[in-house]
Every structure is written in structure tokens, then in C-alpha cells.
N, C-alpha and C positions, 0 to 999 in steps of 0.2 A: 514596570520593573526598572529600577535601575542600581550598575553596580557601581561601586569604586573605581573599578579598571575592568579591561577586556578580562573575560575567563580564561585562564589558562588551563585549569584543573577540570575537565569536565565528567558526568557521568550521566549518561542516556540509560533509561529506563524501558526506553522503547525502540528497536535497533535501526528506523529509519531514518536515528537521527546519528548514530552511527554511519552511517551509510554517507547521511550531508557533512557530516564533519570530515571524512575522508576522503569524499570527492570533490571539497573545497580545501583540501590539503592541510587540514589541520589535524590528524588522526593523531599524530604525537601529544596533543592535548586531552586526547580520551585518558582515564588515570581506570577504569575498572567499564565491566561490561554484566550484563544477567547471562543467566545459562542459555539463553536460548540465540548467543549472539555468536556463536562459538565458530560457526562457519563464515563469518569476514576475515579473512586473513590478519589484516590489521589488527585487529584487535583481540585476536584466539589468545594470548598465549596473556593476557591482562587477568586481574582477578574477577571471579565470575561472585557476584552478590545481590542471585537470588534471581527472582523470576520480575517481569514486567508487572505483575499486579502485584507479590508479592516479596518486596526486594528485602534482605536482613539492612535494618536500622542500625545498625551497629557497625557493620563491613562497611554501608556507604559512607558514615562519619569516618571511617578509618582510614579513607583513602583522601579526605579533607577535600572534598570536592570543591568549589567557586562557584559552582552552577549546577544544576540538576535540569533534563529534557525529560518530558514526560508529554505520553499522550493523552489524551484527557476524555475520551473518549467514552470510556466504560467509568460506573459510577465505582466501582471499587478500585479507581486506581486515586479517587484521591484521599486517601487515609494513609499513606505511607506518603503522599506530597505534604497533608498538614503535620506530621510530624516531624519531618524534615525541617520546614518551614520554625514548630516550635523552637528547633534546635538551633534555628540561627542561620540555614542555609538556603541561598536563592535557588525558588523553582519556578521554571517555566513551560508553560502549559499550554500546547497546541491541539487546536483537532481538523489537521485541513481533511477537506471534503470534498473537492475538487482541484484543477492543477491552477487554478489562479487563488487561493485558499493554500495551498504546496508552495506557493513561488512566495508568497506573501511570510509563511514562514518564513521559508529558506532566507530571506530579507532580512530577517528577526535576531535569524542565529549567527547572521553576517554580524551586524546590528549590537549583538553581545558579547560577540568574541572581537570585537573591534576592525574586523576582515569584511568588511560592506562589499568592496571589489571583487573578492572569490568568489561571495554570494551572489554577486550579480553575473560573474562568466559562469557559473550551475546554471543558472536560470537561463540563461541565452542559449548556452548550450543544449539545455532543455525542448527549448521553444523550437530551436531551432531542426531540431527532430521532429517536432511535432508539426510544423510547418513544414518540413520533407512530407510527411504522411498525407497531412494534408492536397499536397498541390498531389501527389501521384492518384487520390480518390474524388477529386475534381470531377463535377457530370458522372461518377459512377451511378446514377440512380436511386430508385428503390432502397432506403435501407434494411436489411434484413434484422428480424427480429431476435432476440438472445437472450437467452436466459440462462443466469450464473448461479453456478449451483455452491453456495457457502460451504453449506455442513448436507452430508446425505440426511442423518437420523438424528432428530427429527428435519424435517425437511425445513433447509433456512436460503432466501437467498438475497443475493445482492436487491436493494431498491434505488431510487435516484437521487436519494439525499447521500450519495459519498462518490469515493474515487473511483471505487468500479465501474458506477454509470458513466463517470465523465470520458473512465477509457474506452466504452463501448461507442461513446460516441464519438470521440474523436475519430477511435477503428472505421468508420463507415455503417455503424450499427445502430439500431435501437433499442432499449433497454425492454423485455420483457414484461417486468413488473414496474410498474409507474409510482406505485405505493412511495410516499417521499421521505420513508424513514432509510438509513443505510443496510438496514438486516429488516428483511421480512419473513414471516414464519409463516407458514402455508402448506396446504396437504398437497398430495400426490392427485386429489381430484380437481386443484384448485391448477392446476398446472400444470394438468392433462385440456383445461378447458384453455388455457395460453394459446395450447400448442406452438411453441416458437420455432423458426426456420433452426437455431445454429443452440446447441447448449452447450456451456463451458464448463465445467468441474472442475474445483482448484484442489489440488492437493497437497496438504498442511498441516501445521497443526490442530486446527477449527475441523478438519477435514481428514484425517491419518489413513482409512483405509475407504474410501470409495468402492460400493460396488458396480462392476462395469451395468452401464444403464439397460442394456439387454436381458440382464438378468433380475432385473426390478420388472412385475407382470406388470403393472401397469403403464412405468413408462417407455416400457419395449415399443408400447406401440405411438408413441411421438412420432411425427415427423421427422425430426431430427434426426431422430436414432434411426427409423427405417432408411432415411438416405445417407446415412454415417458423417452429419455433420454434427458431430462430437467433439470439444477438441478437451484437454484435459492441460490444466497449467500448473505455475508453481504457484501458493499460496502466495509465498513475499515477494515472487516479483508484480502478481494483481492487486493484492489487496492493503500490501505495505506502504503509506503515500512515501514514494522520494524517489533518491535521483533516478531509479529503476522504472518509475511510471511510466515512463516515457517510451522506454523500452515494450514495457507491456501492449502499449499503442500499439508499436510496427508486428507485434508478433499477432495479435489477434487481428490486424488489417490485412497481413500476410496470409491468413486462415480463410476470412471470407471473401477478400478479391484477388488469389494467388494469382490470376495472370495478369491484372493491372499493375498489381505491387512487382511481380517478377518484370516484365519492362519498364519500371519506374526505378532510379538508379536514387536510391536514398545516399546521402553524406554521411 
């Protein structure tokens, strides 16, 4: 892709890229947001135009966007990108999947907004958290095994093809399911036979109402659940890649080594 000049006018599709434009201090550049972005502060009070798979074509021309962020991930998200596209306006399309895939973006959107330097103090700043984690889980041993639980019904969960793996491993963990797609779909008997030390349940939109795992008969009797290593997170600070991933790291490293990470003094 290449534009005329940096974007000024921009509109994200998908709000973790909201999220990099604001923490690269460009959020006055955001001109509209989807309904589901409503809780960034920055951008609550912008016009909302539509949902991330399915944005109104009309509202996004209205706000005469320069550039369009979109994640590219799911295959119905791109039929509102070619038709943007028909109409004349730059879109670009990421799908990181892990945080060297994340930074490589974030380079991107430095890259088109003309702001290379912001996007490289994200990125540092980034690292630099994750290298805190790091050295505090140093010779911690054994990593315990984890399994994240997407959506309860039908039963979906994180695999090692996306970000979630990469934060479990970063955390001091190992991923559960190996399968190398990002979403894998698997019974209750397939993951009873896991049995993993620590299960995560994220709770979100993909996920709204969770029911607590004790009261699911058969995965009561996990290991996990019998010694209430459960922890239960936010959907977009796990599974949304950006500047928050990082974040996601210390909080799930916090979970399975609280007293290393508690005498370890993060920055």
C-alpha cells in the first residue's frame, strides 16, 4: 500500500487498532469508531458505524476516511474491505498472531500515519514489559499446562496458531491444545482427556455468560477445577492483539507464579 501523505483521517474496524493509535498519541486522527468500541474513552463520544464484521458503507464514506484498519482474520470481514476499496479508499489489513506479528504491525501503522518514532516507543515500551516478565520467571521450572477456554457452548478454544498462545507462553505456561489453528473446537471429552494444570475462561463477547466450571458435570472433575486453579479474564485485554497484550502477560504470570512475580518488582 501506499498513500499520498500520512493519514490523518482514520477509521479502525477492529478496536485494537484503536487502542495503537491512542497509545501512539494519534487518537485525534481517529474520525469514527464501530459500536463495540464504545468503552475507550478516546473515542466513546465519535460516530459509531456499525459493527467490526459488519460496518454501514455509507457512515464510513461519510466520515471520508484516508485509511481504513481492519483485521483480517475472519473471512467475512473482507466484503465490507472490497467495497470500500471499490469506492476508492485505502484499506489495510492485518492479522498478527503473535507479539513479533503485533510489533510488526504496530511498525505498519507507524509507517502510514507518517509517526515511525511513536511506533517504535509502543513497541519498546511493549518489550520492555515483557522482558520485566521475563527475567522475574527466569529458572521458574516446569511450565504448567493451560487451557483457554474461547466460547463455553459449543466448546472453542485458544490453539497455538495466535496471541493467546504466545501469552501463555510468555506467562511461564504451556498451551494446552497444540492443534496450530488460533480457535479449536473440541468436546468436553476431548478436554477432559487434556486434563490441564490451570484453565482460563475469558469473558466477552465470543464468551457473554460463562458458566462457573463446577457446575459443568463433567469438567467439575478437572484438575484444575478440583484445586481452583481457574482464573477467568477480560476477553480484549487476552485475545485483542495490541498495546494491552502485554499487559495480559503479567496478569496471567501473576496467576501461575504469585510468589515469584510478587518479589519480582516489574517497571
Amino acid at each position: 500500500m501506499r498513500l499520498e501523505a500520512p493519514a490523518r483521517r482514520i477509521v479502525a474496524l477492529y478496536g485494537a487498532f484503536n487502542e495503537i493509535l491512542v497509545e501512539m498519541g494519534l487518537g485525534g486522527r481517529i474520525v469514527a469508531r464501530t459500536v463495540a468500541d464504545e468503552d475507550l474513552p478516546e473515542v466513546a463520544a465519535l460516530p459509531a458505524i456499525g459493527t467490526h464484521m459488519r460496518p454501514n458503507l455509507e457512515m464510513v464514506l461519510g466520515v471520508k476516511p484516508d485509511l481504513v484498519l481492519q483485521m483480517s482474520a475472519r473471512a467475512g470481514a473482507s466484503e465490507p474491505v472490497e467495497a470500500l476499496r471499490r469506492h476508492g479508499v485505502p484499506v489495510a489489513e492485518f492479522n498478527p498472531g503473535s507479539f513479533a506479528e503485533l510489533f510488526a504491525t504496530i511498525q505498519a501503522v507507524g509507517t502510514l500515519t507518517g509517526e515511525p518514532e511513536a511506533a517504535g516507543a509502543l513497541v519498546a515500551r511493549m518489550r520492555a514489559r515483557l522482558e520485566g516478565v521475563a527475567r522475574c520467571l527466569d529458572g521458574a521450572g516446569a511450565r504448567p499446562k493451560v487451557f483457554f477456554e474461547v466460547r463455553a457452548q459449543p466448546l472453542l478454544a485458544a490453539g497455538a496458531g495466535g496471541i493467546v498462545d504466545d501469552v501463555i507462553r510468555r506467562a511461564g505456561g504451556a498451551n494446552a491444545v497444540s492443534e496450530a489453528q488460533r480457535l479449536v473446537r473440541l468436546g468436553e471429552e476431548a478436554l477432559y482427556g487434556l486434563d490441564p494444570d490451570v484453565y482460563v475462561v475469558q469473558r466477552g463477547p465470543m464468551n457473554e455468560a460463562p458458566q462457573p466450571l463446577d457446575r459443568r458435570p463433567l469438567l467439575a472433575a478437572l484438575r484444575a477445577v478440583r484445586q481452583g486453579r481457574v482464573l477467568e479474564v477480560d476477553e480484549r485485554l487476552f485475545s485483542r492483539p495490541g498495546p494491552r497484550s502485554a499487559l495480559a502477560v503479567e496478569a496471567l504470570a501473576r496467576f501461575l507464579y504469585p510468589e515469584r512475580m510478587k518479589e519480582c518488582q516489574l517497571q
